[in-house]
N, C-alpha and C positions, 0 to 999 in steps of 0.2 A: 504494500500500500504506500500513495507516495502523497504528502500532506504539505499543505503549505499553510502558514500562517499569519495573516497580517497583520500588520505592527504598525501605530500608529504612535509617535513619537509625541509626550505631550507634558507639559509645563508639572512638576511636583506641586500637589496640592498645597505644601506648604511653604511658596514659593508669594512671594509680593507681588502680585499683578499690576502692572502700569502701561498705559498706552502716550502713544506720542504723533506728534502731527496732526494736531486739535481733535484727539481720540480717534484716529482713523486705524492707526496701524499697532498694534502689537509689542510692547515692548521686550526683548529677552535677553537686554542686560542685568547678567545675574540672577537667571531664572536658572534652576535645575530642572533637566528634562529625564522621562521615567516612561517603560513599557506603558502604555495605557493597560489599566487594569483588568478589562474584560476581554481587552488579547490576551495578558498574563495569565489569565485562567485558561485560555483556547493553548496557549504553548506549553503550559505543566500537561494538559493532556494528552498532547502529542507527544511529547515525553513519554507519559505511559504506553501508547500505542507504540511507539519507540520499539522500548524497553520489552514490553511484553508481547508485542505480534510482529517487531523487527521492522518497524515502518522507516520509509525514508523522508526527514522532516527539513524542507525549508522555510526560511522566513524570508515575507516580500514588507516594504513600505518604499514610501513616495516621498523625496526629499531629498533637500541638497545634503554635502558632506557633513555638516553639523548633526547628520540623525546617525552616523555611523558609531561613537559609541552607545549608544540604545541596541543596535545591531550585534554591536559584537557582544554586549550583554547576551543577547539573544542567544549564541553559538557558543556563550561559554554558559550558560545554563542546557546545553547537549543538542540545538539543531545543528542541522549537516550541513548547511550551503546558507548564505544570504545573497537576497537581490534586494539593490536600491535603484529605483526609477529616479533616474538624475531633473528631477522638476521640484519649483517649488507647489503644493498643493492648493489649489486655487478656491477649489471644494470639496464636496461631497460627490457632485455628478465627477466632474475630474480625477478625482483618485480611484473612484470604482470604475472607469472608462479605463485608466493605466493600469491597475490590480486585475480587471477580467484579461486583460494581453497578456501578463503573464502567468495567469491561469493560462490559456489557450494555447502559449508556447512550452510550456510544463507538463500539459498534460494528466493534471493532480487528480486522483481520486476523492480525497477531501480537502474543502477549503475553510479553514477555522477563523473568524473575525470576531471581534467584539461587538457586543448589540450596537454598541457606540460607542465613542470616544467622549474623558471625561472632562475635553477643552471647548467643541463646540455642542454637543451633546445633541448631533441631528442625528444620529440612529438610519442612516439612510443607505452606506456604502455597499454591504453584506445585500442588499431585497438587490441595490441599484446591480450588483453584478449576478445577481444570479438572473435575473430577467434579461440583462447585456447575454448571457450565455448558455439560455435556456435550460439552466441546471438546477434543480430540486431545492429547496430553501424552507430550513429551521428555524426562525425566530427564536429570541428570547429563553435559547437553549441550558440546563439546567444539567442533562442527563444523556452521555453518549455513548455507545457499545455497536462497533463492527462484528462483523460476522462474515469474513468472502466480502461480498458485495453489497449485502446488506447491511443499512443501518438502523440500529431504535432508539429513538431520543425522545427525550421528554422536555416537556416544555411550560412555563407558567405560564396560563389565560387570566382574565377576569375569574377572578372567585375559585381559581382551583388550577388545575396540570393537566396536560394532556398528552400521551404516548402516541408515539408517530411512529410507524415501521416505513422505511421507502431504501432505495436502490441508490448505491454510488453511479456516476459524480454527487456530490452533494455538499452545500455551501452553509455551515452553522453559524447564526448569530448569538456569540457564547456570553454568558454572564457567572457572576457567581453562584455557586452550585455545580459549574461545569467540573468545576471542584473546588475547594473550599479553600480559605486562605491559607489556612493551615498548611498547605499540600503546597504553598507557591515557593519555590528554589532558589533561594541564595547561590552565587557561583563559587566555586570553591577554586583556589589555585590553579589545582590541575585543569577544570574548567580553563580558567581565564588562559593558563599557559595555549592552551590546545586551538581555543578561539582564534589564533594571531595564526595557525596555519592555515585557516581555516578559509574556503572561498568566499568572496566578496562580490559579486556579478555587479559594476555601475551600468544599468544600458539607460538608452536613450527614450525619453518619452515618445508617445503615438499622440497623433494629431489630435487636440480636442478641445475643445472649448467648455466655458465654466456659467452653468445655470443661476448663478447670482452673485453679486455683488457687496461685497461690505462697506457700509455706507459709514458706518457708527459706531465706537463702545459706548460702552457704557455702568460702570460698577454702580452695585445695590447702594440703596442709602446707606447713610449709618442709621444705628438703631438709634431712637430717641430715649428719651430720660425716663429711667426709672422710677416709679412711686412707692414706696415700701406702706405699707399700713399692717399696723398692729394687729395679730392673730385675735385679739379680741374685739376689735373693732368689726361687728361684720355690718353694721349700717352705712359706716365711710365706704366700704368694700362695695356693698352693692349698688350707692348713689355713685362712684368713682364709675363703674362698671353702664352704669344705664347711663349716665347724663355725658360723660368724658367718653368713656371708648363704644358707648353707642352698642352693647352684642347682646345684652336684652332691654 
């Protein structure tokens, strides 16, 4: 079986966010950048697939050289090969247009993506390539086991799960649960050593154009001011409640 997984390179949550160019552009001075987390879980399981059915695991993402150590993270936690599509990411339509090519020149049995990414958080890439390549698509994936050619994943809906049996090729949008955090890998030396032999494919983007525009940031308020009132006061509490914040 031969798996690929993409990797989306994205800001440490606890990391300072700041934009520049009257909020237009992105700041990533002195930002740390980290596997996005719902790939994280898609590449520990291929790990396993790895390990226990012998699979062969690459990892693909979209970006210039600044996302190469996330990459070689990547290969020193045990994938066999990485590809970086040498573009900067324009979107969501754009990276699933460059990520289904190299699906199509790979030839993957499984393709593992995160439901989404935890920087712009459009959840669109994983649906946008499997209809680009008419290949079978798991959302919101929780629960994966091959078999030959068959796959059964499980998946959370509204109000409950639901078990899917279908047929490789097939394209999972993984979240936690696909395994737990617990189960996510630290690189250990010999990792890291072995990563630096390890192949690196930079190819050239495919022609494509980008479905939207970034117009704006924009960061949350700050929170406003605190009221404390005394646990015995509960007539301040309920007038504070009705008259002030209005929720009954």
């Amino acid at each position: 079986m031969k798996i690929l997984v993409c990797i989306s390179n994205v800001p440490d949550t606890t990391s300072k966010i700041n934009f520049t160019a009257d909020n237009t552009k992105f700041d990533t001075t002195g930002v740390q950048f980290v596997i996005n987390p719902n790939d994280e879980f898609g590449l520990t399981r291929a790990m396993w697939f790895k390990e226990k059915q012998g699979a062969e695991v690459h990892v693909a993402t979209v970006g210039d050289s600044s996302v190469e150590p996330t990459m070689r993270k990547a290969l020193a936690i045990g994938a066999d090969e990485a590809i970086r599509v040498d573009a900067v990411p324009l979107d969501g339509l754009f990276v699933a247009r460059q990520l289904a090519e190299v699906v199509k020149n790979g030839e993957y049995d499984l393709i593992l993506a995160g439901r989404e990414s935890i920087d712009y958080n459009g959840g669109m890439v994983p649906g946008m390539m499997a209809a680009m390549l008419n290949i079978n698509f798991v959302n919101t994936c929780i629960s994966l086991e091959v078999d030959g050619t068959v796959a059964r994943a499980e998946r959370e809906i509204d109000g409950g799960k639901e078990v899917l049996e279908t047929s490789l090729p097939l394209i999972i949008g993984g979240q936690k649960g696909l395994v737990e955090e617990s189960d996510l890998r630290i690189p250990n030396m010999r990792g890291i050593m072995m990563a630096r032999k390890k192949k690196l494919s930079v190819v050239p983007p495919v022609e494509a154009s980008s479905g939207s525009e970034e117009i704006k940031f924009e960061r949350p308020a700050p929170k406003g001011e605190v009221k404390l009132v005394d646990a015995e006061n509960l007539d301040e509490l309920i007038n504070l409640l009705h008259n002030e914040a209005k929720v009954i």
